[in-house]
Residue frames as a rotation matrix with the C-alpha (Angstrom) as fourth column:
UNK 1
-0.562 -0.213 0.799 87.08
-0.171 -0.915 -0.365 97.80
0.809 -0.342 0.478 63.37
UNK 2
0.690 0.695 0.203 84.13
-0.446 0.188 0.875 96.63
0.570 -0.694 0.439 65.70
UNK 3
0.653 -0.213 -0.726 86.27
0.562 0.779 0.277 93.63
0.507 -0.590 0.629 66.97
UNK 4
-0.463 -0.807 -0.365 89.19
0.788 -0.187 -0.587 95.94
0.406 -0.560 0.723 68.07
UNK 5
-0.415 0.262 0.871 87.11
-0.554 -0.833 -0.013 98.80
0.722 -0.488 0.491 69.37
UNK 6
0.747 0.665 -0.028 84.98
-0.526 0.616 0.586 96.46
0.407 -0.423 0.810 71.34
UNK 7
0.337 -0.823 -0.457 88.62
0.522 0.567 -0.637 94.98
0.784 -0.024 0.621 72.70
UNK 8
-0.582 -0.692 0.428 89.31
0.410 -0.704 -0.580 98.26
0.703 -0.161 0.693 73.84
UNK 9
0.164 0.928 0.334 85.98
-0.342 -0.264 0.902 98.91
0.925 -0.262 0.274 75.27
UNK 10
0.587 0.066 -0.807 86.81
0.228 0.943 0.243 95.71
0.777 -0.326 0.538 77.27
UNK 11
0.209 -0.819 -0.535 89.58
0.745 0.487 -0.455 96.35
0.633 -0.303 0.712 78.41
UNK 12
-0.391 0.269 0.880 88.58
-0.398 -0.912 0.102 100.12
0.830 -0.310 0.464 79.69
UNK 13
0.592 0.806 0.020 85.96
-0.374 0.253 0.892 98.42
0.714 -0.536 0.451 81.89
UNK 14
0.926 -0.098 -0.365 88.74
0.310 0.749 0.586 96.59
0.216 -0.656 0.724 83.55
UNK 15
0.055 -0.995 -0.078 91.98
0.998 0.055 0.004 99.12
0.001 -0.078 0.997 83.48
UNK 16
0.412 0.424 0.807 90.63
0.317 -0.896 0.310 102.61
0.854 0.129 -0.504 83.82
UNK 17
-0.664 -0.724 -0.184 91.93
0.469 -0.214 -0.857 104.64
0.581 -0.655 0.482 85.93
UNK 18
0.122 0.926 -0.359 89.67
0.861 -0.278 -0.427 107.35
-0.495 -0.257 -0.830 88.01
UNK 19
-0.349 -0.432 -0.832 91.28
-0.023 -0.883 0.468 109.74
-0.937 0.182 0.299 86.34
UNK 20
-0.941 0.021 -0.338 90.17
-0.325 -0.333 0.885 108.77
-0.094 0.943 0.320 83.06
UNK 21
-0.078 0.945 0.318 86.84
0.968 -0.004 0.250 107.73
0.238 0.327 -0.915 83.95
UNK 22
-0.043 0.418 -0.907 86.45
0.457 -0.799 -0.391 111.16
-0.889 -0.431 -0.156 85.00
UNK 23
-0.559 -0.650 -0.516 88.10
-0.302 -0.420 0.856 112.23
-0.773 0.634 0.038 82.03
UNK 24
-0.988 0.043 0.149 85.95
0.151 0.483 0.863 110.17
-0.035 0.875 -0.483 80.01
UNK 25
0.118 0.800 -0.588 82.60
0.914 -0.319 -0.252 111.35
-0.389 -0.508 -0.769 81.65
UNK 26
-0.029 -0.286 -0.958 83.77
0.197 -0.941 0.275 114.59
-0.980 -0.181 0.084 80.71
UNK 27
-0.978 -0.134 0.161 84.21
0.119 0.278 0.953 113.61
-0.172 0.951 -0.256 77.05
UNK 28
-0.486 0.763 0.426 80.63
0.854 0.311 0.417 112.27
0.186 0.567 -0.803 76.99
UNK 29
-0.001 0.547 -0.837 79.27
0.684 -0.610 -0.400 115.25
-0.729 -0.573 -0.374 78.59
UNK 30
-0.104 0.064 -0.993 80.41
-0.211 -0.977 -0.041 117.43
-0.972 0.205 0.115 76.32
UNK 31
-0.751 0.605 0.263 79.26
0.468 0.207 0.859 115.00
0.465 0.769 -0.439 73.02
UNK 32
-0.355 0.867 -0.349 75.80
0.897 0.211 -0.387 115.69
-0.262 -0.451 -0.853 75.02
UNK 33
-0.012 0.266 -0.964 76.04
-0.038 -0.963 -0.265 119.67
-0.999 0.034 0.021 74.57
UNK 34
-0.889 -0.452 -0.074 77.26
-0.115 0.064 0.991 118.78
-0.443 0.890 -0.109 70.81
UNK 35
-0.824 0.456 0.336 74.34
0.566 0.684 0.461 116.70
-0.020 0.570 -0.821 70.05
UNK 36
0.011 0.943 -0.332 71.76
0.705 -0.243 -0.666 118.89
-0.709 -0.227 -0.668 71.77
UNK 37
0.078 0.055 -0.995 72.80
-0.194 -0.979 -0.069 121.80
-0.978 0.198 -0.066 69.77
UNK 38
0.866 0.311 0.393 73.19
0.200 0.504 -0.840 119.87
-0.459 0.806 0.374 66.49
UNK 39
0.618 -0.781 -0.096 76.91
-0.773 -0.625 0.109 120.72
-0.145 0.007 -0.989 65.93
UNK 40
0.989 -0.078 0.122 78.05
0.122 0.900 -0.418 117.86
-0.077 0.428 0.900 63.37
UNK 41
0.587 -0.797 -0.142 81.18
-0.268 -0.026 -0.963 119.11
0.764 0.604 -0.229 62.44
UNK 42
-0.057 -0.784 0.618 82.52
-0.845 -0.292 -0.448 119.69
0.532 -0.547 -0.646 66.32
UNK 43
0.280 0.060 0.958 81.21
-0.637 0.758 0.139 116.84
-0.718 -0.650 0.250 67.46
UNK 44
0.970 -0.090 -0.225 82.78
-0.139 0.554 -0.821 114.79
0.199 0.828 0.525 64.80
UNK 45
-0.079 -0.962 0.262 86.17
-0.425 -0.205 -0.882 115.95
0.902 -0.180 -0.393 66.00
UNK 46
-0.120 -0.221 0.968 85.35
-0.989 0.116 -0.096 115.35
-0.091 -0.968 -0.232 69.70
UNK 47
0.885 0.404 -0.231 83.90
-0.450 0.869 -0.207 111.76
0.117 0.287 0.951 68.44
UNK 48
0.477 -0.824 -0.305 87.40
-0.175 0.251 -0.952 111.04
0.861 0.508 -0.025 67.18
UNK 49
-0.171 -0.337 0.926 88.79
-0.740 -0.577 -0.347 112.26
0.651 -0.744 -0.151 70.56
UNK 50
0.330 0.857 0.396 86.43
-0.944 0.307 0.124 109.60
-0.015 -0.415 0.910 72.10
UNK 51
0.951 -0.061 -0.303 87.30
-0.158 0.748 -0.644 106.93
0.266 0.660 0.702 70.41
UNK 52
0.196 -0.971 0.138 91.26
-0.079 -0.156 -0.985 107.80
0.977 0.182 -0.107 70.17
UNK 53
0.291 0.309 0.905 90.39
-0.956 0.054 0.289 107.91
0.040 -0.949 0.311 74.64
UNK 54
0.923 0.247 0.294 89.26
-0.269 0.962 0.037 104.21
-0.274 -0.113 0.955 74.51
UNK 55
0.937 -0.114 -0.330 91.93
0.072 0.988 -0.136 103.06
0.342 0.103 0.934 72.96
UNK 56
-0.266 -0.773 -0.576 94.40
0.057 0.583 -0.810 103.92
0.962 -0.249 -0.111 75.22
UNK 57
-0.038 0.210 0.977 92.58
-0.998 0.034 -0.046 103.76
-0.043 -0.977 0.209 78.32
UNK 58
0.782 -0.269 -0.563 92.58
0.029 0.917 -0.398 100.07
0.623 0.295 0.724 77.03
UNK 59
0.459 -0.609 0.647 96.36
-0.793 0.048 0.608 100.28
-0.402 -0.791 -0.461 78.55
UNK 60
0.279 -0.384 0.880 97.63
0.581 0.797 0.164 98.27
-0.765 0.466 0.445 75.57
UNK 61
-0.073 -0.609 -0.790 100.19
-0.437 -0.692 0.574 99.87
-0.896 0.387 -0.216 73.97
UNK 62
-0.929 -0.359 0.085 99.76
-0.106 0.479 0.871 97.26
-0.354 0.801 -0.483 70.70
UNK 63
-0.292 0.941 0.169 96.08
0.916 0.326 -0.232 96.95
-0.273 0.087 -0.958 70.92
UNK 64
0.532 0.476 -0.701 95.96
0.281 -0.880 -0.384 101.10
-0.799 0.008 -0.601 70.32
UNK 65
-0.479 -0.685 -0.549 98.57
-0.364 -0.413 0.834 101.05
-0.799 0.600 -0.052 67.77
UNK 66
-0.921 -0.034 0.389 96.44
0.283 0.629 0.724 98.85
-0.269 0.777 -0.569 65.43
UNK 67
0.011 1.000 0.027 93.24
0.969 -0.004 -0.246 100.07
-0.246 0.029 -0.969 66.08
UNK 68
0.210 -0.308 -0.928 94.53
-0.204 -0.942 0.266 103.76
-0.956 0.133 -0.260 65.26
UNK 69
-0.640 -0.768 -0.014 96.16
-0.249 0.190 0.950 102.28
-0.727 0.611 -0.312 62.11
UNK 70
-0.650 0.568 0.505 92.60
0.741 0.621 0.255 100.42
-0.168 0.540 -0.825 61.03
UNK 71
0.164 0.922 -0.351 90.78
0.793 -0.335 -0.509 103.63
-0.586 -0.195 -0.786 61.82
UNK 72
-0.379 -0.504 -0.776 93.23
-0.287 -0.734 0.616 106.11
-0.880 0.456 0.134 59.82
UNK 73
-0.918 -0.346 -0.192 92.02
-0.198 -0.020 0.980 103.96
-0.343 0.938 -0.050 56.91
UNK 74
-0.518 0.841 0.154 88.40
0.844 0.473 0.254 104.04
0.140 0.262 -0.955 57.13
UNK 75
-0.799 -0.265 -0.540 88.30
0.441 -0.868 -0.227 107.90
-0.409 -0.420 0.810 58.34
UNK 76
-0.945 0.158 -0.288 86.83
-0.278 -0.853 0.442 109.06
-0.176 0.498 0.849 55.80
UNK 77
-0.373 0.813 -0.448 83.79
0.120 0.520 0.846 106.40
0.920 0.261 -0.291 55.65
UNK 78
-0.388 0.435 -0.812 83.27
0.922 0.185 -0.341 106.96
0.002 -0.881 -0.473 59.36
UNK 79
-0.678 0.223 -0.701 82.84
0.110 -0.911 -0.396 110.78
-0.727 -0.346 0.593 59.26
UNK 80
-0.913 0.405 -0.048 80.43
-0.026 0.058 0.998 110.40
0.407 0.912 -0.042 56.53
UNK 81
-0.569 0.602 -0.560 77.93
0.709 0.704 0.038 108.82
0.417 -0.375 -0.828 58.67
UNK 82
-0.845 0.010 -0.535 77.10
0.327 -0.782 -0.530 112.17
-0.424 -0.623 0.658 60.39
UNK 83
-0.977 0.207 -0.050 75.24
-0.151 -0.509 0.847 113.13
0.149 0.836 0.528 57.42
UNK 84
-0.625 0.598 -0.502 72.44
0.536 0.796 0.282 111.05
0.568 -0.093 -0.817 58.44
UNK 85
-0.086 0.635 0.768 69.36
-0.515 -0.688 0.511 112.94
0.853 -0.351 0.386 59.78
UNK 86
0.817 0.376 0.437 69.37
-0.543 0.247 0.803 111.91
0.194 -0.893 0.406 63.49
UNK 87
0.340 -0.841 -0.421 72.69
0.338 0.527 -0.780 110.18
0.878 0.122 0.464 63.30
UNK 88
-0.386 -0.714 0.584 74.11
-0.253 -0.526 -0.812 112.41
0.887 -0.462 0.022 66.29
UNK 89
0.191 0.686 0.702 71.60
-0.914 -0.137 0.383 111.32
0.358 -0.715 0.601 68.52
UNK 90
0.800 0.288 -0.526 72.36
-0.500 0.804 -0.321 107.86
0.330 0.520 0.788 67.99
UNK 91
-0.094 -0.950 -0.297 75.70
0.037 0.295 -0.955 108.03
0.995 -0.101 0.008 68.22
UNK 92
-0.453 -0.477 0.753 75.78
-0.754 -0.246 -0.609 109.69
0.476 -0.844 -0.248 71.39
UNK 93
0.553 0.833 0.021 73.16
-0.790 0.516 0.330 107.34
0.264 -0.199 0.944 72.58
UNK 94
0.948 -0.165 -0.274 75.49
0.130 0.982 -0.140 104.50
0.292 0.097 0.952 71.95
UNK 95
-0.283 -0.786 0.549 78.47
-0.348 -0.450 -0.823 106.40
0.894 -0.424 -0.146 73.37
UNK 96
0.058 0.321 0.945 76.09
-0.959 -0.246 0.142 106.29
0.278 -0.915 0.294 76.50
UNK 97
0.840 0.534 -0.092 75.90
-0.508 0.835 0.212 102.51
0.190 -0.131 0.973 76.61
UNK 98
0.316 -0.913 -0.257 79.43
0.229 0.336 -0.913 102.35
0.921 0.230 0.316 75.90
UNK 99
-0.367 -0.770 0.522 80.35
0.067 -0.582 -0.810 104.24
0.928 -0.263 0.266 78.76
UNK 100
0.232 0.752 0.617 78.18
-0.856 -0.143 0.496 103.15
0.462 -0.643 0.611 81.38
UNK 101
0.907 -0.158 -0.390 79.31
0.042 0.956 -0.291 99.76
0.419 0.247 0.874 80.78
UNK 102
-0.109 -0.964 0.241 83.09
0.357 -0.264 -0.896 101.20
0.928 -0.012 0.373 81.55
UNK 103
-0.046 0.464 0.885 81.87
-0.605 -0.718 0.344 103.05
0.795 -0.519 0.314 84.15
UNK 104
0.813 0.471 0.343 80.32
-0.582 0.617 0.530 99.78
0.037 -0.630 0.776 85.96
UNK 105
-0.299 -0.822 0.485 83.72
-0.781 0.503 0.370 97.80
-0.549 -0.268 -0.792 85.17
UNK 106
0.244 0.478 0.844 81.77
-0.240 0.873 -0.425 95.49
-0.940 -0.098 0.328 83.27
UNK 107
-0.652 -0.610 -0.450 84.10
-0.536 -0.049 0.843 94.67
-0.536 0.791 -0.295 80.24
UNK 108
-0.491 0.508 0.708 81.26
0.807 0.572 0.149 91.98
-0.329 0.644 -0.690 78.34
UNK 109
0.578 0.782 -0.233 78.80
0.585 -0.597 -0.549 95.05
-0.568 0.181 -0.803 78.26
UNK 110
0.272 -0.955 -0.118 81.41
0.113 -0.090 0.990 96.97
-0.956 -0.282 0.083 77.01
UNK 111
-0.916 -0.277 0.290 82.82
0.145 0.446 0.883 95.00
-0.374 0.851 -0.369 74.25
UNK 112
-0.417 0.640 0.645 79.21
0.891 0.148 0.428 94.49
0.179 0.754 -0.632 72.95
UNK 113
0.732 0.517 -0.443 77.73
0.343 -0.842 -0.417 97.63
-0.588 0.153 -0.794 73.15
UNK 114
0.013 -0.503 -0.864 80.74
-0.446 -0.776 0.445 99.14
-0.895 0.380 -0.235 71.26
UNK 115
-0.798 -0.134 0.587 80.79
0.272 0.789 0.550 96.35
-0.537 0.599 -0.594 68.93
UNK 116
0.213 0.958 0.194 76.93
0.871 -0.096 -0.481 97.41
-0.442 0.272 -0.855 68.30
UNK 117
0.462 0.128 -0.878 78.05
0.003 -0.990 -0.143 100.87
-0.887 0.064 -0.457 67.88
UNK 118
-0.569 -0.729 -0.381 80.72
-0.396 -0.163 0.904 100.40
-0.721 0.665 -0.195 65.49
UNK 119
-0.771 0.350 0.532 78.13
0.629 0.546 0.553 97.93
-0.097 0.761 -0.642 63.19
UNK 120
0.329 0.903 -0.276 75.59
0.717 -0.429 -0.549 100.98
-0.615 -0.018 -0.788 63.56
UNK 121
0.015 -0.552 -0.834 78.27
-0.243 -0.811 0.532 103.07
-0.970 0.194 -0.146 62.29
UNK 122
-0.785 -0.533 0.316 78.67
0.037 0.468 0.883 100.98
-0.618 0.705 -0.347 59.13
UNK 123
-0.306 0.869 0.388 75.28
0.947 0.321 0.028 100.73
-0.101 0.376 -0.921 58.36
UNK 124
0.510 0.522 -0.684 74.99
0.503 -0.826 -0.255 104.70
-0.698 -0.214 -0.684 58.39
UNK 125
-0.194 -0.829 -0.525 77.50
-0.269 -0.470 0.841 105.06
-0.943 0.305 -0.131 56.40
UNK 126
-0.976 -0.075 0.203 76.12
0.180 0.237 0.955 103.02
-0.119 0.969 -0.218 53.42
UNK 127
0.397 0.917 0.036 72.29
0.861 -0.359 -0.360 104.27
-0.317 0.175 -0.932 53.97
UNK 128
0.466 -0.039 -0.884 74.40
0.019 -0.998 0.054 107.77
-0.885 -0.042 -0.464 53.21
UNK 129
-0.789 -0.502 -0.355 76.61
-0.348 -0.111 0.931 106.54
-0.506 0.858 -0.087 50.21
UNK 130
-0.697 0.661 0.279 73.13
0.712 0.589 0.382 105.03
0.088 0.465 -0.881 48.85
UNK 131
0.460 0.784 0.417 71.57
0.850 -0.254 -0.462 108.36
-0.256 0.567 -0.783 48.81
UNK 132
0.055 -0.445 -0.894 74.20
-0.232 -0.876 0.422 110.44
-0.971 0.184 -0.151 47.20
């Protein structure tokens, strides 16, 4: 999941439109109100939203079909992560890195900042199945 989000990431940085950076700016903005107000559930959904963004601002019509497909089957391990005390901060945090990067056009920064995110994501997810 990292390697193809972090594909997509890339490929944002270097095929955005302005329309969808705007569009995506807009996204993060309104994770920002989510997070401030602690509002796991909606900002889970908009997360998704996020994500589901990237990969077709990507502008690869095969590169979003698979990475949709890999993410339908891990759903349920990603929204888990939330659970995590401070977990929303975080996230957005690393949204913010993501999306600066995109922002600047700079498709390495990108890729590896989402790449980071997604392996930050994993690792929240089993600090949360390890204390249920």
């Amino acid at each position: 999941m990292a390697e193809l989000e972090a594909l997509c990431a890339g490929l944002c940085a270097l095929h955005m439109t302005p329309a969808e950076r705007g569009q995506l700016q807009a996204i993060h903005a309104d994770l920002a109100d989510l997070t401030r107000r602690g509002d796991e559930t909606n900002y889970t959904f908009l997360n998704e939203r996020f994500h589901t963004f990237l990969y077709g601002g990507a502008h690869n019509d095969y590169l979003a079909e698979i990475t949709l497909a890999t993410r339908a089957r891990l759903q349920p391990f990603r929204r888990a992560q939330f659970r995590n005390l401070g977990r929303l901060a975080l996230s957005y945090a690393e949204h913010d890195q993501v999306v600066t990067a995109i922002l600047r056009g700079d498709k390495a920064e990108a890729a590896h900042a989402m790449r980071a995110h997604i392996i930050t994501v994993e690792i929240a997810y089993e600090r949360y199945a390890e204390s249920v």
